[in-house]
N, C-alpha and C positions, 0 to 999 in steps of 0.2 A: 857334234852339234854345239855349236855356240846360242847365247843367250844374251841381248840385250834388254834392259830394262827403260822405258821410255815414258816420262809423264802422259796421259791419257788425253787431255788437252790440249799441249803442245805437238802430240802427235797427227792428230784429228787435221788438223791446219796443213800439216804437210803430208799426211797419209798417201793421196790421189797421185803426188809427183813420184815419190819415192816405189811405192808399189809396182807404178808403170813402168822405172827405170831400174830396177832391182828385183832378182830372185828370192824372193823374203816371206817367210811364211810368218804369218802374224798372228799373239794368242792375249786371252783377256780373261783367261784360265785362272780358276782362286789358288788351283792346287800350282800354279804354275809362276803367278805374278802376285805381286800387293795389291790392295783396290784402289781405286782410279790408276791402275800402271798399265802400260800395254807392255808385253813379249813380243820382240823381234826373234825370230829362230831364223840359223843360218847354218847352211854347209861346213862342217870344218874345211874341206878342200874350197871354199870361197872365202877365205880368211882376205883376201885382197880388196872383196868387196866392200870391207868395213871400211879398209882408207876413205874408199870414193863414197861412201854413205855418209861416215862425217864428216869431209868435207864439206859436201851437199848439204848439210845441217846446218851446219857452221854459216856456211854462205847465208844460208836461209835467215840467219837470226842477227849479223853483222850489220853493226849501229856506228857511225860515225859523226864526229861531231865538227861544227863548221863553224868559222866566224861570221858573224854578220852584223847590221850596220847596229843593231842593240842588244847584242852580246853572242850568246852561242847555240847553235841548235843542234839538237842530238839527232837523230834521222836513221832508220831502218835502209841499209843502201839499195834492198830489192826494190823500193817503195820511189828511187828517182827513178823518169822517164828520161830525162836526159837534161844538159847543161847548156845555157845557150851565155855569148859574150855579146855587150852592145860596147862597146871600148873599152875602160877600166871596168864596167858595169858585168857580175857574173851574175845570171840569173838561173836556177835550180827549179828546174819545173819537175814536179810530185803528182802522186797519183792525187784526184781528189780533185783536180784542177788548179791547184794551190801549189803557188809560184814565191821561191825566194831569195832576196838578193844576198848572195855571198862574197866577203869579202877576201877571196883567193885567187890567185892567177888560174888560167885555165889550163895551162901547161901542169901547174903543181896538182892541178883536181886531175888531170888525166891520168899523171902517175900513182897518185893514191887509190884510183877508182879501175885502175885495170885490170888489177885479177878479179874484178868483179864483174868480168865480162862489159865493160865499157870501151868503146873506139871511137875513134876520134874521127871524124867524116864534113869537117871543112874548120876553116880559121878559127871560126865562131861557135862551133857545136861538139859538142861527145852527147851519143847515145848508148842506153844499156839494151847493149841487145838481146836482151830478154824479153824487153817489151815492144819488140815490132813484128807486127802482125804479115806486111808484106813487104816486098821490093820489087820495086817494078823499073824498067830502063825508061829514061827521060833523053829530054831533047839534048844535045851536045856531049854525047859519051858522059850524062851525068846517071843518078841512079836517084828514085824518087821510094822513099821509106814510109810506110803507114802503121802506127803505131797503134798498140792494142786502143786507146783513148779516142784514135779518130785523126789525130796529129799527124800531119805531112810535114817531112824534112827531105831536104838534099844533099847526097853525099856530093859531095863537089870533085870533079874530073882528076885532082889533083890526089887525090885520095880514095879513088876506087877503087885503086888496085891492092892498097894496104886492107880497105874495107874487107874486100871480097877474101882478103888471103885469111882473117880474121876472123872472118863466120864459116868459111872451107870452102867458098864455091867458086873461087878463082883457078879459073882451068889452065892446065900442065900446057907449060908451053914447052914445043919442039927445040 
């Protein structure tokens, strides 16, 4: 049996994900943890699980910071919805409704933002595909994206098939 020890508060916030996605029996035990600490208990034969629990942690708490037109913003990466380009213009739309102009190419945000489960789905656009609620097919072999927020995007014809290969549901061709 392994034993991890977890702030009580920082755990609370990611509890509901982690539990549904992990074998993990959790304690708040005096004789077992410190006060405000949670216990994670785990399998010794699940030792593998650990990588993929802190990663998922990791991910969850991962802050990047960006230039912009008056100086720098630090930003939690789960917290973008996704990046949209109006020419030179990058705009970073966040949860909250709150939108902001970054001064990076969208090519150089696509490569910082990929293991974060971000793809790229037209000229103009990277979304994190964490935060789309659905996808539904649109007119012209396009594919029409709705986002937890209410936000409609378009992956564009030209990049649907990378999209789809991306999230898994690009079916095996003969």
């Amino acid at each position: 049996m392994l034993k991890i020890i977890w702030n009580r508060e920082d755990f609370e916030k990611i509890s509901d994900k982690i539990l549904s996605e992990f074998n993990i029996q959790v304690t708040d035990d005096p004789n077992e943890v410190p006060e405000h600490k949670v216990g994670l208990l785990l399998d010794s034969d699940n030792v593998a699980i650990i990588e993929k629990l802190i990663k998922k942690l990791m991910m969850e708490k991962q802050t990047m910071i960006f230039p912009t037109q008056s100086g720098y913003l630090q930003i939690n990466v789960q917290e973008i919805n996704y990046l949209e380009a109006f020419g030179d213009d990058i705009f970073m739309h966040v949860e909250h409704d709150q939108s902001q102009q970054i001064k990076q190419p969208l090519y150089q945000l696509e490569g910082m933002l990929k293991p974060y489960h971000f793809i790229r789905i037209g000229k103009s656009f990277i979304v994190n595909a964490s935060k789309i609620r659905y996808i539904r097919t649109a007119f012209n072999a396009k594919l029409d994206l709705e986002l937890l927020d209410g936000t409609h995007l378009e992956v564009s014809r030209s990049f649907v098939k990378d999209f789809k290969n991306a999230i898994g549901i690009q079916k095996k061709e003969d």
